[in-house]
PQR file of N, CA, C, O and H, with PARSE charges and radii, in Angstrom:
ATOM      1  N   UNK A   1    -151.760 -51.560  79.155 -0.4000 1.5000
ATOM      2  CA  UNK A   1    -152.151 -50.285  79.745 -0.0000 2.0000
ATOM      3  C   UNK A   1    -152.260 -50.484  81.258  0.5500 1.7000
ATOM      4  O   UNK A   1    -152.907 -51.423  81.721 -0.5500 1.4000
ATOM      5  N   UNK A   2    -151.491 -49.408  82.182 -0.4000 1.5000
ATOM      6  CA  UNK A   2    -151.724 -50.049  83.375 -0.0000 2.0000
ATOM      7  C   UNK A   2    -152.904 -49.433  84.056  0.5500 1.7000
ATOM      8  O   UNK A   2    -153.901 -49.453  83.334 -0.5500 1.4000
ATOM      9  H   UNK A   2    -150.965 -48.645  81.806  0.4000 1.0000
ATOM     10  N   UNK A   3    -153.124 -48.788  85.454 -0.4000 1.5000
ATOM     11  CA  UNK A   3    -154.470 -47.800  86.055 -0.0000 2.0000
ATOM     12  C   UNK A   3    -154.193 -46.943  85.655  0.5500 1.7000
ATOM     13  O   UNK A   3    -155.065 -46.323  85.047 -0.5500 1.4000
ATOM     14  H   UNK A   3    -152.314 -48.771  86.040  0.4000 1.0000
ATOM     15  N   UNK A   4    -152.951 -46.417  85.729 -0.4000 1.5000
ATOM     16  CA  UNK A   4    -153.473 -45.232  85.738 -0.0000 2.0000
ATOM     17  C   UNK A   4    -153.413 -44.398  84.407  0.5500 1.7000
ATOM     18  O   UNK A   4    -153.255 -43.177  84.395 -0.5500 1.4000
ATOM     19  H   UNK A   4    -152.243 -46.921  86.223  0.4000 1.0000
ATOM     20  N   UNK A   5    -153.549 -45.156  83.328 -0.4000 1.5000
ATOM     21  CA  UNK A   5    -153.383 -44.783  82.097 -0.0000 2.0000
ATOM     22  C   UNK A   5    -154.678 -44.773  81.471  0.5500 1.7000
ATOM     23  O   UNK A   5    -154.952 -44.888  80.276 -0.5500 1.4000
ATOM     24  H   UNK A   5    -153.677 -46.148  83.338  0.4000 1.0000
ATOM     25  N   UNK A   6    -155.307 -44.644  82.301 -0.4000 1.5000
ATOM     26  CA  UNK A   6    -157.056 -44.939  81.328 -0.0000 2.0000
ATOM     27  C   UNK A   6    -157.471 -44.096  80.504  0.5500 1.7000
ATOM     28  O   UNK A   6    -157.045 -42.945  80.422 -0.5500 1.4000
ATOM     29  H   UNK A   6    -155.084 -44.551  83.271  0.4000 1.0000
ATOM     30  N   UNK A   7    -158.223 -44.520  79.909 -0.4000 1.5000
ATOM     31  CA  UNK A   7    -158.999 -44.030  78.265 -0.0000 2.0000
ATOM     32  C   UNK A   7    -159.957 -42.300  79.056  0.5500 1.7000
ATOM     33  O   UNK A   7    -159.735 -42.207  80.264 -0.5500 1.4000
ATOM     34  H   UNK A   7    -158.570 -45.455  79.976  0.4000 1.0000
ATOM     35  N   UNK A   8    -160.651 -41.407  78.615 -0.4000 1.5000
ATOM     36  CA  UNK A   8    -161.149 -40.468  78.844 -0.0000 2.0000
ATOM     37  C   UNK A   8    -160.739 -39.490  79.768  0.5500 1.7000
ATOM     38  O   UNK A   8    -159.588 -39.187  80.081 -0.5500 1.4000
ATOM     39  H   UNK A   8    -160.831 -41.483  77.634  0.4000 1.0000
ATOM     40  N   UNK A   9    -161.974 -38.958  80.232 -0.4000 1.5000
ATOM     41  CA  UNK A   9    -161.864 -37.945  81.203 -0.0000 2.0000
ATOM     42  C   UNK A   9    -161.467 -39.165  82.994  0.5500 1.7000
ATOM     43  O   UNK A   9    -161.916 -40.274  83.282 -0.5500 1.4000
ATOM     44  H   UNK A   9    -162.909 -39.205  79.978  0.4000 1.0000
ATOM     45  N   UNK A  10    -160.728 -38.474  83.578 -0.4000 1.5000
ATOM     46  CA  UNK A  10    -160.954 -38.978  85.151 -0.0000 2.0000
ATOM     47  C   UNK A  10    -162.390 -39.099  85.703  0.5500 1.7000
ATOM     48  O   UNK A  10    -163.272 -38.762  84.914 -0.5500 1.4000
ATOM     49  H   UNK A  10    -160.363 -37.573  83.345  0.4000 1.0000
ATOM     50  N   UNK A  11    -162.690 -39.432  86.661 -0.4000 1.5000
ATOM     51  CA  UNK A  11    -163.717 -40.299  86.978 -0.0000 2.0000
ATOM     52  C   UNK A  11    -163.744 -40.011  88.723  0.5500 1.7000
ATOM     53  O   UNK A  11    -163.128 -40.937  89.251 -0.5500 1.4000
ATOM     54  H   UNK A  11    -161.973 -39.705  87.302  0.4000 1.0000
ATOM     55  N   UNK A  12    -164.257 -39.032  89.762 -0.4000 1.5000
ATOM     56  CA  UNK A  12    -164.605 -39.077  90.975 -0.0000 2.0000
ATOM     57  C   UNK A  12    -165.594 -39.517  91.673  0.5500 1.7000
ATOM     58  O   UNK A  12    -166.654 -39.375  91.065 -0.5500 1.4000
ATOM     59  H   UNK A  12    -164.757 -38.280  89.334  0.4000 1.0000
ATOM     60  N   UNK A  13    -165.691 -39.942  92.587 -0.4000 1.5000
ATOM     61  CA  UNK A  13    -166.911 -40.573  93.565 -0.0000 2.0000
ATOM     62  C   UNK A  13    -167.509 -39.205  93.973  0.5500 1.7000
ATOM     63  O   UNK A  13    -167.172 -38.046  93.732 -0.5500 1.4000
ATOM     64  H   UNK A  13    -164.830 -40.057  93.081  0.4000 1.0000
ATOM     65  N   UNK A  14    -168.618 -39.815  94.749 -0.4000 1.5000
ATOM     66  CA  UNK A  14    -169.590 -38.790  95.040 -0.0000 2.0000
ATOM     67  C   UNK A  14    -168.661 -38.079  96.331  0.5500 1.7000
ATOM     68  O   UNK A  14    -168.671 -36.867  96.550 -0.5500 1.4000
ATOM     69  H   UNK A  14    -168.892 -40.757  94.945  0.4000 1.0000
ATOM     70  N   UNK A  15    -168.031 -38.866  96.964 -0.4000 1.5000
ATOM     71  CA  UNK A  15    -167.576 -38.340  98.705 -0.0000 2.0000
ATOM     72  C   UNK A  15    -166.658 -36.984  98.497  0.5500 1.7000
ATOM     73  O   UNK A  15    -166.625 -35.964  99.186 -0.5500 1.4000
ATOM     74  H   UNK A  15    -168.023 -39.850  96.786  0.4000 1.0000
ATOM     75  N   UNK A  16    -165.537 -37.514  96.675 -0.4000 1.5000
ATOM     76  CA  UNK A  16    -164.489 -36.705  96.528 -0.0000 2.0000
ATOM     77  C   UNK A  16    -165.253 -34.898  95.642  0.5500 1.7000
ATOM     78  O   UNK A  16    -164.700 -33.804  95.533 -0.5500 1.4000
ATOM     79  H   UNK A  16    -165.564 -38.342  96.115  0.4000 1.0000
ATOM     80  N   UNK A  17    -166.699 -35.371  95.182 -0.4000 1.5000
ATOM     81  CA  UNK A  17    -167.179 -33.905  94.658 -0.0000 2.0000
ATOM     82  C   UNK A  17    -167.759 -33.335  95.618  0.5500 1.7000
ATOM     83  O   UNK A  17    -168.104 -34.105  96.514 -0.5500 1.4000
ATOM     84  H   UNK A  17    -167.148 -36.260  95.271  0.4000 1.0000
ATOM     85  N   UNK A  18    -168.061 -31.969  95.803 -0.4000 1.5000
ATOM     86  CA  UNK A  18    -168.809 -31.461  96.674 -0.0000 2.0000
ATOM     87  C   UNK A  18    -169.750 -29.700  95.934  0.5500 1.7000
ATOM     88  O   UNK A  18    -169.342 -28.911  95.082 -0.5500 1.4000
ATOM     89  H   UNK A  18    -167.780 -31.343  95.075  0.4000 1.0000
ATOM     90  N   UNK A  19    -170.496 -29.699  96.403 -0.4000 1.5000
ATOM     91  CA  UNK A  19    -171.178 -28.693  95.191 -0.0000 2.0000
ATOM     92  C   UNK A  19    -170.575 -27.254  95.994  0.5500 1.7000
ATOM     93  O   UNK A  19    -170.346 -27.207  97.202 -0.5500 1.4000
ATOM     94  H   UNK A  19    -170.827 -30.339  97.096  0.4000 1.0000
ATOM     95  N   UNK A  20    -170.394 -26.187  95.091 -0.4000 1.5000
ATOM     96  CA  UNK A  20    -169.897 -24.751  95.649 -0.0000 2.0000
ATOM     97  C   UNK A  20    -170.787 -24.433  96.589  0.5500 1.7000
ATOM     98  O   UNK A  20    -171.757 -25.174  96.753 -0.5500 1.4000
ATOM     99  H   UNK A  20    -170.581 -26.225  94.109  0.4000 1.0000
ATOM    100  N   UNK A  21    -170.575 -22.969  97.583 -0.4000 1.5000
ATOM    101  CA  UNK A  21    -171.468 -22.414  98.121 -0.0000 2.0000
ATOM    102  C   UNK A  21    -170.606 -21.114  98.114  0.5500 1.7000
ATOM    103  O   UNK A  21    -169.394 -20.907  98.169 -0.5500 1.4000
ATOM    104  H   UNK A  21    -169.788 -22.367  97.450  0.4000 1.0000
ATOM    105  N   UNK A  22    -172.029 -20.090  97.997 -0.4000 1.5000
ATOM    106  CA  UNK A  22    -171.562 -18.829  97.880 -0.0000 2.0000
ATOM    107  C   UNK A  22    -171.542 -18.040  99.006  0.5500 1.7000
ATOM    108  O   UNK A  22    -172.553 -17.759  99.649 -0.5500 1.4000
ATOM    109  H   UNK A  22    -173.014 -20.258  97.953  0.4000 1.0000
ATOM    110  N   UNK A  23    -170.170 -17.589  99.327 -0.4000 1.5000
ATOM    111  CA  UNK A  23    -170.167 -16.865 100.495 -0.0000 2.0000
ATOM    112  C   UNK A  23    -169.802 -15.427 100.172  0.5500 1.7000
ATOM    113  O   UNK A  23    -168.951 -14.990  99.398 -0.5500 1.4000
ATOM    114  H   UNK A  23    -169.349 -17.818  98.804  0.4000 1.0000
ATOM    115  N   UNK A  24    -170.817 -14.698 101.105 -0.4000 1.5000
ATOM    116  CA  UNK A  24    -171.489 -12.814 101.194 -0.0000 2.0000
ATOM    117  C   UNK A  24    -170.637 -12.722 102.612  0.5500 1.7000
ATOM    118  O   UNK A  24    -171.250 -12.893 103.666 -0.5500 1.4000
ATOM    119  H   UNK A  24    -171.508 -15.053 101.734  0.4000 1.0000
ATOM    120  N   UNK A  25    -169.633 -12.529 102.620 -0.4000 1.5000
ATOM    121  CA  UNK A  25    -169.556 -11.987 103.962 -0.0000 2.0000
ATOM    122  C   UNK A  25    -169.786 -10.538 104.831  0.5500 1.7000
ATOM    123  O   UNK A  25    -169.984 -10.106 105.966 -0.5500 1.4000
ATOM    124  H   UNK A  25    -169.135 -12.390 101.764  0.4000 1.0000
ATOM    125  N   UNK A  26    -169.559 -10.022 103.050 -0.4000 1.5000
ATOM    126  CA  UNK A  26    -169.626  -7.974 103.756 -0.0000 2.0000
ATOM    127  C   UNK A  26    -171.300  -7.623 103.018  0.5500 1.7000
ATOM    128  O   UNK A  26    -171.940  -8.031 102.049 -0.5500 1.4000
ATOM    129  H   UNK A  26    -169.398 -10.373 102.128  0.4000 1.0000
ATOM    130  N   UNK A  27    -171.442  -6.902 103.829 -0.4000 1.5000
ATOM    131  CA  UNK A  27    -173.126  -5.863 103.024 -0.0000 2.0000
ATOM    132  C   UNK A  27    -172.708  -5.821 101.827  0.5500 1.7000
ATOM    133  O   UNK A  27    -173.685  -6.016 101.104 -0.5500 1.4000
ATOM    134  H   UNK A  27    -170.922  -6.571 104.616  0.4000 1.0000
ATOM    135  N   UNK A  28    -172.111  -5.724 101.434 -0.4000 1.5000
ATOM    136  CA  UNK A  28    -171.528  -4.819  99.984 -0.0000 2.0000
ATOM    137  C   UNK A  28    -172.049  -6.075  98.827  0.5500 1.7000
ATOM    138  O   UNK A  28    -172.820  -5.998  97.870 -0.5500 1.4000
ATOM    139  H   UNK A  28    -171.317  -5.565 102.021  0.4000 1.0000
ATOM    140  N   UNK A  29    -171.183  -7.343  99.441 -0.4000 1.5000
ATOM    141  CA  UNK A  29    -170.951  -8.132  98.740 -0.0000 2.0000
ATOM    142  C   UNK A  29    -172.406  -8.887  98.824  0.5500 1.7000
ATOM    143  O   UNK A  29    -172.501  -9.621  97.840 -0.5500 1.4000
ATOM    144  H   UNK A  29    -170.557  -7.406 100.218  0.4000 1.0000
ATOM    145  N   UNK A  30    -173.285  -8.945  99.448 -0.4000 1.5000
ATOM    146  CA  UNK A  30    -174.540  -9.358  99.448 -0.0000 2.0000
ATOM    147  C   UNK A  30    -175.628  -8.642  98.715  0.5500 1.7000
ATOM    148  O   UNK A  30    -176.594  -9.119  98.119 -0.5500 1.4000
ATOM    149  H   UNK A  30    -173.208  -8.348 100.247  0.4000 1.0000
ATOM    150  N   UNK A  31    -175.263  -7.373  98.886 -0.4000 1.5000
ATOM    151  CA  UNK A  31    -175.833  -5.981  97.673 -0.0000 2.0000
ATOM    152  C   UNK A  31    -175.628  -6.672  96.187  0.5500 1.7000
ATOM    153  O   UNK A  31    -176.441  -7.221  95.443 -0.5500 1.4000
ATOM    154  H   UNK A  31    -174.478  -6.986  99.371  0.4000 1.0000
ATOM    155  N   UNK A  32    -174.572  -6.485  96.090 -0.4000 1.5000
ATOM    156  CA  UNK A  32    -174.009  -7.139  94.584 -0.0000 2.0000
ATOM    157  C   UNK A  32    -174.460  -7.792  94.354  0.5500 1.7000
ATOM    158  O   UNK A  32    -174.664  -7.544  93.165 -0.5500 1.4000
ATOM    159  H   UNK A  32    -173.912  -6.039  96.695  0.4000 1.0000
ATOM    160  N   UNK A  33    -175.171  -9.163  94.673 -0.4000 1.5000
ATOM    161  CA  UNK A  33    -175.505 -10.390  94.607 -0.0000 2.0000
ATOM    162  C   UNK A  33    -176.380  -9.988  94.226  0.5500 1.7000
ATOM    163  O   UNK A  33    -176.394  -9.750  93.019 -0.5500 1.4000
ATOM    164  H   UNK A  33    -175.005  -9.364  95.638  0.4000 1.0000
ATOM    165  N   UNK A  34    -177.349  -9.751  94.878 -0.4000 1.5000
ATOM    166  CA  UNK A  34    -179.411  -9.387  94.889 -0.0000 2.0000
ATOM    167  C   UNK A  34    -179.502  -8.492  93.960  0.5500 1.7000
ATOM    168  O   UNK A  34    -180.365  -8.610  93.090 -0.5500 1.4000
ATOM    169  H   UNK A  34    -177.337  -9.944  95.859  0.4000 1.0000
ATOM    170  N   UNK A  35    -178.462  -7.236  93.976 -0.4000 1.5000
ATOM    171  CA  UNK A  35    -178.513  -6.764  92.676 -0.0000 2.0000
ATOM    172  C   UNK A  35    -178.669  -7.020  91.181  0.5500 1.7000
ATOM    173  O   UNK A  35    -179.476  -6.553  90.378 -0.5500 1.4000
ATOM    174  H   UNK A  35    -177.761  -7.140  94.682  0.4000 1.0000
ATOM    175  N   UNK A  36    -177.566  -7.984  91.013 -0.4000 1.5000
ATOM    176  CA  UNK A  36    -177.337  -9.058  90.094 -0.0000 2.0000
ATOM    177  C   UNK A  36    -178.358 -10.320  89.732  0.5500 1.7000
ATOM    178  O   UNK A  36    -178.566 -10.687  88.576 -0.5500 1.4000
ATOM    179  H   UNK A  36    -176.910  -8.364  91.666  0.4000 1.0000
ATOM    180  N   UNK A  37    -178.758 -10.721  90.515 -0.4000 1.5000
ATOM    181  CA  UNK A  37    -180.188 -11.533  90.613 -0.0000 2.0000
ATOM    182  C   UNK A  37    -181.512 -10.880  89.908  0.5500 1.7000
ATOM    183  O   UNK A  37    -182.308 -11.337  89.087 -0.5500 1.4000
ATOM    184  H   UNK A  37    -178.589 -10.423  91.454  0.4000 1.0000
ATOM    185  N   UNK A  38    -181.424  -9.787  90.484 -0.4000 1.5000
ATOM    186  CA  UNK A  38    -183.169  -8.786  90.419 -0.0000 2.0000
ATOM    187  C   UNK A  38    -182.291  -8.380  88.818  0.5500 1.7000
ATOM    188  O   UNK A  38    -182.898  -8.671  87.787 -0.5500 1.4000
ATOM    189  H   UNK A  38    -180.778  -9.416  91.150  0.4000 1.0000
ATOM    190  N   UNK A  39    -181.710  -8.106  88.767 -0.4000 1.5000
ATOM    191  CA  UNK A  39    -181.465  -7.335  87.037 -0.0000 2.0000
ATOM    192  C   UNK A  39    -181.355  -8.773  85.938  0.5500 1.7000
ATOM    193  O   UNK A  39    -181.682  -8.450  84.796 -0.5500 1.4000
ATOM    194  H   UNK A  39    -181.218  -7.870  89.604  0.4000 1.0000
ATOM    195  N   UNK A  40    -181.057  -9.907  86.035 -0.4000 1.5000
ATOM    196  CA  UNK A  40    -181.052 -11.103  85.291 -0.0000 2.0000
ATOM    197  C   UNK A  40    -182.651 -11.182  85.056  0.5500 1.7000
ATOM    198  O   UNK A  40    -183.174 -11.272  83.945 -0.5500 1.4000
ATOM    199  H   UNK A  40    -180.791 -10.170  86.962  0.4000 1.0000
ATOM    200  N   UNK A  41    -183.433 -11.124  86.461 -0.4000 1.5000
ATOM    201  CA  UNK A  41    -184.767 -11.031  86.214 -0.0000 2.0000
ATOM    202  C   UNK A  41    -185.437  -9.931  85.336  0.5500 1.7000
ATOM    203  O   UNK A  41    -185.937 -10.159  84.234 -0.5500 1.4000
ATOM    204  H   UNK A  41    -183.008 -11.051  87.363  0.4000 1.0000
ATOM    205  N   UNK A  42    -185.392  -8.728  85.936 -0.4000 1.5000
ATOM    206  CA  UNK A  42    -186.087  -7.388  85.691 -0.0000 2.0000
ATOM    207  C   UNK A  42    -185.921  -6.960  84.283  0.5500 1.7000
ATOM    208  O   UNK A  42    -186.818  -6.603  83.520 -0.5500 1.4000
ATOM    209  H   UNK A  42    -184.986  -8.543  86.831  0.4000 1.0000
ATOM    210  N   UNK A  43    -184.128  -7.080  83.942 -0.4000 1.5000
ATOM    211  CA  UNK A  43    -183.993  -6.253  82.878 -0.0000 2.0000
ATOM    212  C   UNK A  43    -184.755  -6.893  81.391  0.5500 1.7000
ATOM    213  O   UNK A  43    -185.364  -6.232  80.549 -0.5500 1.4000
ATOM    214  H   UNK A  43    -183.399  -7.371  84.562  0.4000 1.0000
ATOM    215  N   UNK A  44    -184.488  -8.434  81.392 -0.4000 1.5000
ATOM    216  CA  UNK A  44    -185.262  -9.366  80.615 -0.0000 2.0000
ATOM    217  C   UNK A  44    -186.976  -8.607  80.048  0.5500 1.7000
ATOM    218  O   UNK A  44    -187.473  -8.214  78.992 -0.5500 1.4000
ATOM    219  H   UNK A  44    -183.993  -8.971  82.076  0.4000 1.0000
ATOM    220  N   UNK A  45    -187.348  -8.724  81.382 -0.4000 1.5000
ATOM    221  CA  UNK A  45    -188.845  -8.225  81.520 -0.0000 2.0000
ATOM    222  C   UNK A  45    -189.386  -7.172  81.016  0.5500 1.7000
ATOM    223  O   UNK A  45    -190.518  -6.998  80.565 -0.5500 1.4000
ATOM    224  H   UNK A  45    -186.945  -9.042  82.240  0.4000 1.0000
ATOM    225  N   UNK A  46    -188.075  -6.144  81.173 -0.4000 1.5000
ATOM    226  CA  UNK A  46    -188.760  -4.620  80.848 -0.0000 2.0000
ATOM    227  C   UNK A  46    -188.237  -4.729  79.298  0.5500 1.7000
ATOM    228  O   UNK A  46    -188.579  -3.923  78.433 -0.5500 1.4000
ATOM    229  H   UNK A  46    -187.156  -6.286  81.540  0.4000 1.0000
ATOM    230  N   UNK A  47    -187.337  -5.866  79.062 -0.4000 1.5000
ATOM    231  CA  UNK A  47    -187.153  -5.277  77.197 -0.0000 2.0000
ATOM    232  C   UNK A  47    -187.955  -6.218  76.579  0.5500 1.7000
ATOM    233  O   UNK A  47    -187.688  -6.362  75.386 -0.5500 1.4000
ATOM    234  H   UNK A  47    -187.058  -6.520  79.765  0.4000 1.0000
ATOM    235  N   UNK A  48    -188.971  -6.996  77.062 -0.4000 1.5000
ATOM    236  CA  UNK A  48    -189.575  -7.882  76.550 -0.0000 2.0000
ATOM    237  C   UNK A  48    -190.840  -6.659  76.271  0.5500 1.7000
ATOM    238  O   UNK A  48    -191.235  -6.479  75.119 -0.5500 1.4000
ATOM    239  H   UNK A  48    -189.188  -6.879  78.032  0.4000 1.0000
ATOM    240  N   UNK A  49    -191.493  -5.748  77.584 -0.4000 1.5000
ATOM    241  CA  UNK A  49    -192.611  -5.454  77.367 -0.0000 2.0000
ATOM    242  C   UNK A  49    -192.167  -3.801  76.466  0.5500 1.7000
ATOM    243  O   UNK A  49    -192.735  -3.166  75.578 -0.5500 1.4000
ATOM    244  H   UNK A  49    -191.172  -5.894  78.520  0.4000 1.0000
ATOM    245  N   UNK A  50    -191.464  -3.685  76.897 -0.4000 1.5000
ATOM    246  CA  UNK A  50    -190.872  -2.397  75.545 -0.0000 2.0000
ATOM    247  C   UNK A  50    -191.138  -2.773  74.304  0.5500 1.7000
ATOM    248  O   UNK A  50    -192.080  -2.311  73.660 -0.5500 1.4000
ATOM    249  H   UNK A  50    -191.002  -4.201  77.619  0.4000 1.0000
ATOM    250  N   UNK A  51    -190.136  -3.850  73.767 -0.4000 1.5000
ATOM    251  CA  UNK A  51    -190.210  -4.331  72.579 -0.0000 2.0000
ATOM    252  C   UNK A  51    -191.054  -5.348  71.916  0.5500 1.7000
ATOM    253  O   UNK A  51    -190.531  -5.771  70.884 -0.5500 1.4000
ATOM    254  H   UNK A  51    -189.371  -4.225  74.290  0.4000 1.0000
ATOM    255  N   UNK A  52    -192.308  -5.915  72.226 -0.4000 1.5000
ATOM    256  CA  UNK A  52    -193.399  -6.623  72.142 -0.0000 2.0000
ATOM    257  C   UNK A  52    -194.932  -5.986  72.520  0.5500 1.7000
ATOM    258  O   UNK A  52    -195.965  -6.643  72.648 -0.5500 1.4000
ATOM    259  H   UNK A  52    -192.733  -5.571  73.064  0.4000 1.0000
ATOM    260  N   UNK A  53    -194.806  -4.804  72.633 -0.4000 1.5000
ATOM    261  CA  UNK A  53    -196.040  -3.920  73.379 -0.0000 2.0000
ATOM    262  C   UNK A  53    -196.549  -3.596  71.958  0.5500 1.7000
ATOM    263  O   UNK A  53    -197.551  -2.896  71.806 -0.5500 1.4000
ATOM    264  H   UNK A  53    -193.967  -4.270  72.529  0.4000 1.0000
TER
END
């Protein structure tokens, strides 16, 4: 078996990963976001106390 034939998944160093970042550049698209955030939170909340009251 030679290198580059190895067993599993590939294998990167830390230098070659790098973690995402989310870019808002327009109002719109920053709306969306916070929107999306506050309802993951909120909507949870309000069907918890609806349906457990």
């Amino acid at each position: 078996m030679t290198e580059r034939q190895q067993e599993g998944p590939p294998t990167y160093s830390a230098e070659q990963v790098t973690q995402g970042k989310i870019i808002l550049r327009q109002p719109w698209q920053r709306f969306v976001f916070v929107t999306g955030l506050a309802a993951a939170v909120l909507l949870p909340l309000a069907l918890g106390i609806y349906y457990f009251r």
